[in-house]
C-alpha positions as CSV (number, residue, x, y, z in Angstrom):
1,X,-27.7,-0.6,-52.8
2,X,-25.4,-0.2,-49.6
3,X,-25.8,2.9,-47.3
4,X,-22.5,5.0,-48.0
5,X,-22.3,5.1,-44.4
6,X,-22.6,1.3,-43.8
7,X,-19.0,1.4,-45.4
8,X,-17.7,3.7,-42.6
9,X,-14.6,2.6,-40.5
10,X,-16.7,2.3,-37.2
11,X,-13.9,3.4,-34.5
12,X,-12.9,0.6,-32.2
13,X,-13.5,0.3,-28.5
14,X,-10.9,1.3,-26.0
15,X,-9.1,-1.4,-24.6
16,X,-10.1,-2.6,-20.9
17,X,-8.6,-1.3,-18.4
18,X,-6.4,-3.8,-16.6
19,X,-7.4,-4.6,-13.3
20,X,-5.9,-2.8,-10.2
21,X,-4.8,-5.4,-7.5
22,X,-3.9,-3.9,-4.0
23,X,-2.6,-5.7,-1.6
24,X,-3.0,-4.6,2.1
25,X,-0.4,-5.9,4.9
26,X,-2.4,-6.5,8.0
27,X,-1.2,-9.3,9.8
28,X,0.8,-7.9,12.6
29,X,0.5,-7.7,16.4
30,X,0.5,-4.5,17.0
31,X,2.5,-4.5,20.0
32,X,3.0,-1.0,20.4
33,X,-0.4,-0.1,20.5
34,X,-1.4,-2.8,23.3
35,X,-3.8,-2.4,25.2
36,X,-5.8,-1.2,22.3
37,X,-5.1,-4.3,19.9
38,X,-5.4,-7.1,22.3
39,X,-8.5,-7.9,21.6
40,X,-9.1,-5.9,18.3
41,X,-6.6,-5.9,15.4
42,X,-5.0,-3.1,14.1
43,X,-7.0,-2.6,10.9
44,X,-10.3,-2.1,12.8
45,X,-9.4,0.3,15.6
46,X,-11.7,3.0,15.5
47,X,-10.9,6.2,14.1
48,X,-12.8,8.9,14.1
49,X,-16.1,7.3,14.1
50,X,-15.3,4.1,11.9
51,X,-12.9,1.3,11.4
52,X,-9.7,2.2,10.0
53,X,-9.8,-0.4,7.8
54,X,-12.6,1.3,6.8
55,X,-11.3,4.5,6.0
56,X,-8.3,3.1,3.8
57,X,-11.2,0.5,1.9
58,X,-13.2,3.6,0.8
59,X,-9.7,5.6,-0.2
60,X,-8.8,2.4,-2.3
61,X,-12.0,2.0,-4.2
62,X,-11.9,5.7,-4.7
63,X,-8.8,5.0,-6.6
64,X,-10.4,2.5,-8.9
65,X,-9.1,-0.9,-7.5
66,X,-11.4,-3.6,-7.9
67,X,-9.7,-6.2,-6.1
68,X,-7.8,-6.2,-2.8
69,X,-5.9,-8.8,-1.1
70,X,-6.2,-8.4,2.8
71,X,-2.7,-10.2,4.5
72,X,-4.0,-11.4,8.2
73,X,-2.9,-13.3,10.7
74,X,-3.3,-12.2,14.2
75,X,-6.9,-11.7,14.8
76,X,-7.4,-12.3,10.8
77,X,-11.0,-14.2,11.8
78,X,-12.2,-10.6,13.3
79,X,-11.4,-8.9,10.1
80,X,-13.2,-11.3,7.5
81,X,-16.0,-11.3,9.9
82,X,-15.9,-7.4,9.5
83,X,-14.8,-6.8,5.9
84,X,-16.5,-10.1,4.2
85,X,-16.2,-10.1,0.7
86,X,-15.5,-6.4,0.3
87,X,-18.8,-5.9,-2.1
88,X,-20.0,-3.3,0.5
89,X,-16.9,-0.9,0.2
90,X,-17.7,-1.6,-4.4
91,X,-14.9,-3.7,-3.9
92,X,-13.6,-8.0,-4.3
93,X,-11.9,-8.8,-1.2
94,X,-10.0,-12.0,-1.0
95,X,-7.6,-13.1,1.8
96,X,-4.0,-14.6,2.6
97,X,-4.0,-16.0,6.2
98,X,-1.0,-16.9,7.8
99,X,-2.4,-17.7,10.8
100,X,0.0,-17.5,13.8
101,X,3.4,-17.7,11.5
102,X,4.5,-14.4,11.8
103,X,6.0,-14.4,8.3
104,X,6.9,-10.4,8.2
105,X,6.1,-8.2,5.2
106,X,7.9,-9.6,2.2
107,X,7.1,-13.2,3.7
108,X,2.9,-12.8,4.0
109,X,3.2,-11.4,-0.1
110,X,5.0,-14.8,-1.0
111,X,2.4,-16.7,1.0
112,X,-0.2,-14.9,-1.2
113,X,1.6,-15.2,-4.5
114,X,-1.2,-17.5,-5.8
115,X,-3.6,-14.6,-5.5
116,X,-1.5,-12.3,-7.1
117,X,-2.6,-10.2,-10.3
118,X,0.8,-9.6,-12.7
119,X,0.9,-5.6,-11.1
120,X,0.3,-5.0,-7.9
121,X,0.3,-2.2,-4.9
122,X,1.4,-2.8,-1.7
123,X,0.6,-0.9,1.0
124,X,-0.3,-0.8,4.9
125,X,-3.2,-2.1,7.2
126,X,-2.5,1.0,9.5
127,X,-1.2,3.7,6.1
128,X,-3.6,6.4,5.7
129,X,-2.4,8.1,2.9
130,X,-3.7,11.0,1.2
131,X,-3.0,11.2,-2.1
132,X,-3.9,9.1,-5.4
133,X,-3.1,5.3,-4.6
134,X,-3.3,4.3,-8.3
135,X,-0.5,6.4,-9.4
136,X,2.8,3.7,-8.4
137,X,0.6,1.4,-10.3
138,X,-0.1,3.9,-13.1
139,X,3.9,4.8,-13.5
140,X,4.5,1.3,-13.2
141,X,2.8,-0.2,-16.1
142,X,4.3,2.4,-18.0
143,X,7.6,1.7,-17.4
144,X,8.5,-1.6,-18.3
145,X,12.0,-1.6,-17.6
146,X,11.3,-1.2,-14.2
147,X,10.1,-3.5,-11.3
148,X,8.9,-1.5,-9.1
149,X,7.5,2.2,-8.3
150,X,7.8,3.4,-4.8
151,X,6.2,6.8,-3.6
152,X,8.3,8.9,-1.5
153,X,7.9,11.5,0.5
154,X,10.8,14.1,1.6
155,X,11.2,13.4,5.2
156,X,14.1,14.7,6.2
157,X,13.8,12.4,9.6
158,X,10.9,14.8,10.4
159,X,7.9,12.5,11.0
160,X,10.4,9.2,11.4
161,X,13.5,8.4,10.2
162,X,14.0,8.7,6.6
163,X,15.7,6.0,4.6
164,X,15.5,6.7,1.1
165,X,18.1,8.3,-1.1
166,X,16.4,9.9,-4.6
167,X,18.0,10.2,-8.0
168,X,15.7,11.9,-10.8
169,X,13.0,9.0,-10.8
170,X,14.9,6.5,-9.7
171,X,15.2,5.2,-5.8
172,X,19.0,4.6,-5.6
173,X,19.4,3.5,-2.3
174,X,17.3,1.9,0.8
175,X,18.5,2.1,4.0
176,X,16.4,1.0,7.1
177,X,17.5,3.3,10.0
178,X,16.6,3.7,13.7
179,X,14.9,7.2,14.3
180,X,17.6,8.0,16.9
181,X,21.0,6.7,14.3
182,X,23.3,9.7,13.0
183,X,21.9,11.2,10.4
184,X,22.5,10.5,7.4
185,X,22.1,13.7,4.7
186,X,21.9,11.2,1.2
187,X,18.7,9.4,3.1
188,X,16.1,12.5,2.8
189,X,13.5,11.0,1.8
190,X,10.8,8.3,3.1
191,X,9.3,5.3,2.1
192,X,5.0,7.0,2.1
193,X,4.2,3.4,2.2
194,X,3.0,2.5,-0.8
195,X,4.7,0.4,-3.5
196,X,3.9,-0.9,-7.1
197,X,5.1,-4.3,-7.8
198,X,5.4,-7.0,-10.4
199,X,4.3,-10.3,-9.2
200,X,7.7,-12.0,-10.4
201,X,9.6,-10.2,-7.9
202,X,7.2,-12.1,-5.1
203,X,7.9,-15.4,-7.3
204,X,11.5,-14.9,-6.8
205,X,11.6,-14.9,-2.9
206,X,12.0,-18.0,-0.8
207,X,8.9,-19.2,1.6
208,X,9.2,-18.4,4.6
209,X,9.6,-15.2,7.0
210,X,11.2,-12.1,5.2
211,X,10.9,-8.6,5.2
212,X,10.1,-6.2,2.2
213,X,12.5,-3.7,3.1
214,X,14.9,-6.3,2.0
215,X,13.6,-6.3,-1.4
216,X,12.9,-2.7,-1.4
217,X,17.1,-2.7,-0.8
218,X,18.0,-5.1,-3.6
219,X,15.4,-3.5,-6.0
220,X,17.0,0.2,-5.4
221,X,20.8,-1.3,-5.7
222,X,20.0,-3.0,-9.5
223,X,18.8,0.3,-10.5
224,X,15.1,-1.3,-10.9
225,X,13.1,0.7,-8.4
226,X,11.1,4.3,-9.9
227,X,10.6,7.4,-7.5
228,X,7.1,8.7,-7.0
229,X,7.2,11.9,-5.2
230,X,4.3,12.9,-2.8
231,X,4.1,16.6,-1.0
232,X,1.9,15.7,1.3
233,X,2.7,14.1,4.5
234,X,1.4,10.8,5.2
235,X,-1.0,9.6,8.3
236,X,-0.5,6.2,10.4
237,X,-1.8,3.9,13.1
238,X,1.4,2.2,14.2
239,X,1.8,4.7,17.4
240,X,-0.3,6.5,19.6
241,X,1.0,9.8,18.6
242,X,0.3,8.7,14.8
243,X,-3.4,7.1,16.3
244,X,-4.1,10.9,17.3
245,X,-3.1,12.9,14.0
246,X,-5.0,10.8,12.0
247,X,-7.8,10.9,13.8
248,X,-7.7,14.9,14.0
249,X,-7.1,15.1,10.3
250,X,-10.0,13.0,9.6
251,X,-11.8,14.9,11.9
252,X,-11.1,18.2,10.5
253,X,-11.8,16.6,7.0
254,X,-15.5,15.5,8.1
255,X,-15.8,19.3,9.3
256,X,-14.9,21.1,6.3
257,X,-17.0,18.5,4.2
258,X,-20.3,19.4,6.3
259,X,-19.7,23.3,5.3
């Protein structure tokens, strides 16, 4: 005769977890931090004590992404030389090289559209941002009207010029702006430089050069683009007054970890 409990509704497993893509943007010259990036790209400067590619590696796989797709160009053959396949930082690394093309922001993701999982993040190869880089990706997915999840930050033209205006949890409008253009009081808010995506917006641009803000613009305008607020203020490499407040607020972190 059957065990009684044989006969039990056995509760079923959770489903996977999708996997979290994120792609990083590293391609660029770096211009405005010459002399420091003419022989070392952006992404591996050192900052306090390591790589900054590093740095935002460790912050990623802290977040739970297991796979990243690294955008180079410019010295790209110094950063797969340095990164390899990402298995030391617990993560899959795989690469988009464009080489010398200069194909801007929006123009490297299209190059890399074959390597593209169905939700993605975007974000920087100089962004240091400190707060959960899963959640666009989390509010994403559960939102499926939407087709993209930006996280903001409210700026007010404080640490650069701000150039998004908010609406409940919606971006409304994207405006690219020049730090030293009139003000403009609807544009409080930033872009914190990280952005959930669904691949079919990358299938629908051209090849070629192009520039994410663009898409960004048209995404906000068709009323397809979710608001993430962040409080806290975000941290870059892209200047040499950004270069130093990173590295003091990483410095200051490794100090009040060692008490």
């Amino acid at each position: 005769m059957s065990d009684p409990s044989d006969l039990a509704v056995q509760p079923s497993a959770a489903p996977p977890r999708p996997l979290r893509q994120a792609v990083v943007l590293a391609g660029g010259l770096a211009t405005r931090m010459y002399p420091r990036t003419r022989q070392i790209p952006k992404f591996l400067l050192p900052v306090a004590g390591r790589p900054f590619g590093h740095h935002l590696l460790a912050r990623l796989a802290g977040a739970g992404y297991d796979e990243i797709v690294l955008c180079i160009g410019h010295l790209g053959d110094a950063i797969r030389q340095d990164i390899g396949d990402g298995r030391a930082f617990g993560l899959e690394v795989r690469y988009a090289d464009e080489g010398e093309a200069r194909l801007g922001t929006a123009g490297a993701l299209r190059g890399a559209l074959s390597l593209l999982a169905p939700v993605l993040l975007v974000t920087y190869g100089d962004s240091y941002l400190p707060f959960d880089y899963a959640a666009p990706l989390v509010d994403l997915l559960a939102h499926p009207e939407a087709l993209g999840t930006m996280a903001v930050y409210r700026n007010a033209d404080l640490l650069d010029a701000s150039n998004c205006e908010v609406s409940g949890e919606r971006v409304v409008r994207y405006e690219k702006r020049r730090v030293d253009e009139r003000r403009d009081p609807g544009l409080d808010h930033i872009d914190y430089g990280a952005i959930a995506l669904r691949r079919e917006v990358i299938a629908a641009l051209p090849e070629g050069p192009g520039d994410l803000a663009v898409v960004q613009r048209d995404l906000a305008r068709a009323g397809r683009l979710r608001a993430l607020p962040v409080t806290t203020r975000f941290y870059e490499i892209g200047s040499e007054a950004g270069y130093r407040d990173l590295e003091a607020h990483l410095e200051d972190a490794r100090e009040e970890g060692a008490r």
